[in-house]
C-alpha positions in Angstrom: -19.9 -11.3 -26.8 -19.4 -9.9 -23.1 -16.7 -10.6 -21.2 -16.8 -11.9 -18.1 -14.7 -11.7 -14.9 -14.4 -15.4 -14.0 -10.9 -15.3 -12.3 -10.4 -12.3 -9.7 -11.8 -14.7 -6.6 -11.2 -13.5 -2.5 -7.7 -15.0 -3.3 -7.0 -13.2 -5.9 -8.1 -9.9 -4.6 -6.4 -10.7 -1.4 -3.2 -11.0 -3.6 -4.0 -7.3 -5.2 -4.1 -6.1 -1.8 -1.2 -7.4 -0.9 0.2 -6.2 -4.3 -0.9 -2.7 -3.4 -0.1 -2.2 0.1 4.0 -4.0 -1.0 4.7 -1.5 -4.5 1.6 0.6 -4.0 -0.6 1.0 -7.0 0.9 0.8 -10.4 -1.9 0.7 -12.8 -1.7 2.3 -16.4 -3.7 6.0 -15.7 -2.5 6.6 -12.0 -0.4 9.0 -10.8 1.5 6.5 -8.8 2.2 4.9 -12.7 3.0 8.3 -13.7 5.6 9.7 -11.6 6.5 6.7 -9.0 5.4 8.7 -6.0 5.6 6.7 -2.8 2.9 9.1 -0.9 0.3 7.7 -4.3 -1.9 6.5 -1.0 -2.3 10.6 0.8 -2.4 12.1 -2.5 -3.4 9.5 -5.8 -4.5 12.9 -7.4 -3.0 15.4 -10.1 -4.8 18.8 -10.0 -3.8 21.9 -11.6 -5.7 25.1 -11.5 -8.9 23.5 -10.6 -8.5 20.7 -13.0 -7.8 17.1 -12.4 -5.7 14.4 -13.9 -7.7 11.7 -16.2 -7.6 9.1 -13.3 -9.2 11.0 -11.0 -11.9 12.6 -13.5 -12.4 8.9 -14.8 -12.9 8.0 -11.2 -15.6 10.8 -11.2 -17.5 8.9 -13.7 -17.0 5.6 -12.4 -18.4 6.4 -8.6 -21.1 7.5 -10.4 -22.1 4.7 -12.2 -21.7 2.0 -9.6 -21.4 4.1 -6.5 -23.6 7.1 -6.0 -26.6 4.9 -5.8 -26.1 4.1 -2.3 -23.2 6.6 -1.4 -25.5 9.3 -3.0 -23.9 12.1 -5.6 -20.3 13.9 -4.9 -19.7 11.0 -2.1 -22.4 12.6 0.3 -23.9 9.8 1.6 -27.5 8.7 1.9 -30.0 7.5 4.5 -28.5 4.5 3.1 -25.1 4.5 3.1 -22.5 6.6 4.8 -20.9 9.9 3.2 -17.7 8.7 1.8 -16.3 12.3 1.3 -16.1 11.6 5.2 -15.1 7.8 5.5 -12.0 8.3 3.2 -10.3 10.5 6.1 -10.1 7.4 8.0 -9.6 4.4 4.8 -5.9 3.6 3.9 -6.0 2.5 0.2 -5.9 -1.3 1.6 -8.7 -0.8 3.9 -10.5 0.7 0.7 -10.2 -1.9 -1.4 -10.6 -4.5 1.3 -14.4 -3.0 1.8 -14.5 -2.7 -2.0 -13.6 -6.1 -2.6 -15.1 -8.2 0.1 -18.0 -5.8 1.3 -18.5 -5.5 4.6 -21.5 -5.8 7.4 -22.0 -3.3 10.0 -24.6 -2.6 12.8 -25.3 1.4 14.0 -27.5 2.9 16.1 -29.7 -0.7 15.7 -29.6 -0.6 12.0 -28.0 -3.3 9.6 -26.0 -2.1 6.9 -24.4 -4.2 4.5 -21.7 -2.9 1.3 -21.5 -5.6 -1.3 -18.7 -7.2 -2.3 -17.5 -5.9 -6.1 -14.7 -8.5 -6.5 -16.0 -9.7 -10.0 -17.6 -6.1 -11.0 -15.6 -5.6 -13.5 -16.4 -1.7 -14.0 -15.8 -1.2 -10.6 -12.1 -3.3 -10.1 -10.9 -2.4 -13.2 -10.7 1.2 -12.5 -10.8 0.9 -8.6 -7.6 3.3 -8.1 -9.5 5.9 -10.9 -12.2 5.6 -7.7 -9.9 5.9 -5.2 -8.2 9.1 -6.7 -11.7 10.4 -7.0 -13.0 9.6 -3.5 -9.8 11.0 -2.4 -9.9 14.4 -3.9 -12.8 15.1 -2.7 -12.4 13.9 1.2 -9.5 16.4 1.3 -11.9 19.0 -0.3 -9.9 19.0 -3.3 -12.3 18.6 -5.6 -15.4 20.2 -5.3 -19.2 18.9 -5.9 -20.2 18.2 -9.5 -18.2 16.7 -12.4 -14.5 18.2 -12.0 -13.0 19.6 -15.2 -10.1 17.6 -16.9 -6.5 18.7 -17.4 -5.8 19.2 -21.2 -4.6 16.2 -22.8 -1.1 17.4 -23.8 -1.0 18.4 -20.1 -2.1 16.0 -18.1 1.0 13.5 -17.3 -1.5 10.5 -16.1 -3.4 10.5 -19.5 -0.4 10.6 -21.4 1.0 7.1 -19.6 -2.4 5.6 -19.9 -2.2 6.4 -23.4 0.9 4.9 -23.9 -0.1 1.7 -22.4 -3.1 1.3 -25.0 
């Protein structure tokens, strides 16, 4: 039987906004969960010699299986969508998820372009700080194009807290 996400309404992700922007994000598999950094929004990444943390690496996969579509592979955009390797410069984490969440409309240069809202996608706001972390890295060209290699289990302080949490 699938589950379905019946209950996360505008509300409700208005209240995870709110949430976020008051504690910052605490999910299990962040490195804001991890090591209770207050700069989680600059910097929601751990990477070590080249390798990153298991949020950010399961953000890698998850842009890629809801995202790149539109925001085309590695966050490069599309003649669809823009480049968000760029956009993120400019996002705070409550503008991110407030796009991510609610969509948004936009007109440029005499061309309509509308982002869906992902409120009840459940692949999508289940791991939407995982995306974050991702989309993050590689707007301050920490991360490079391609999938990132992971940090060793035993070495990787954001996959150990998720694992506890399971």
């Amino acid at each position: 039987m699938r589950f379905r996400m019946t209950t996360l309404s505008l509300a409700g992700a208005a209240m995870m906004t709110v949430a976020a922007t008051i504690c910052g994000p605490l999910l299990p598999g962040t490195a804001a969960a991890q090591s209770g950094d207050a700069d989680w929004e600059k910097e929601p990444y751990i990477i070590r010699d080249g390798k990153v943390d298991y949020g950010t690496y399961n953000g890698f996969r998850r842009y890629h299986s809801s995202c790149h579509v539109c925001h085309g592979p590695d966050a490069m955009g599309s003649s669809y969508a823009p480049a968000l390797k760029d956009s993120m410069k400019n996002l705070t984490y409550s503008e991110f998820l407030e796009v991510v969440v609610n969509g948004r409309q936009a007109r440029n240069g005499g061309q309509d372009s509308v982002m869906p809202a992902f409120a009840e996608a459940e692949d999508v706001m289940l791991y939407i700080d995982h995306i974050y972390a991702y989309l993050k890295a590689r707007s301050d060209d920490k991360v490079g194009r391609g999938r990132p290699e992971r940090l060793e289990p035993e070495e990787d302080p954001v996959f150990k807290e998720w694992k506890a949490n399971q």
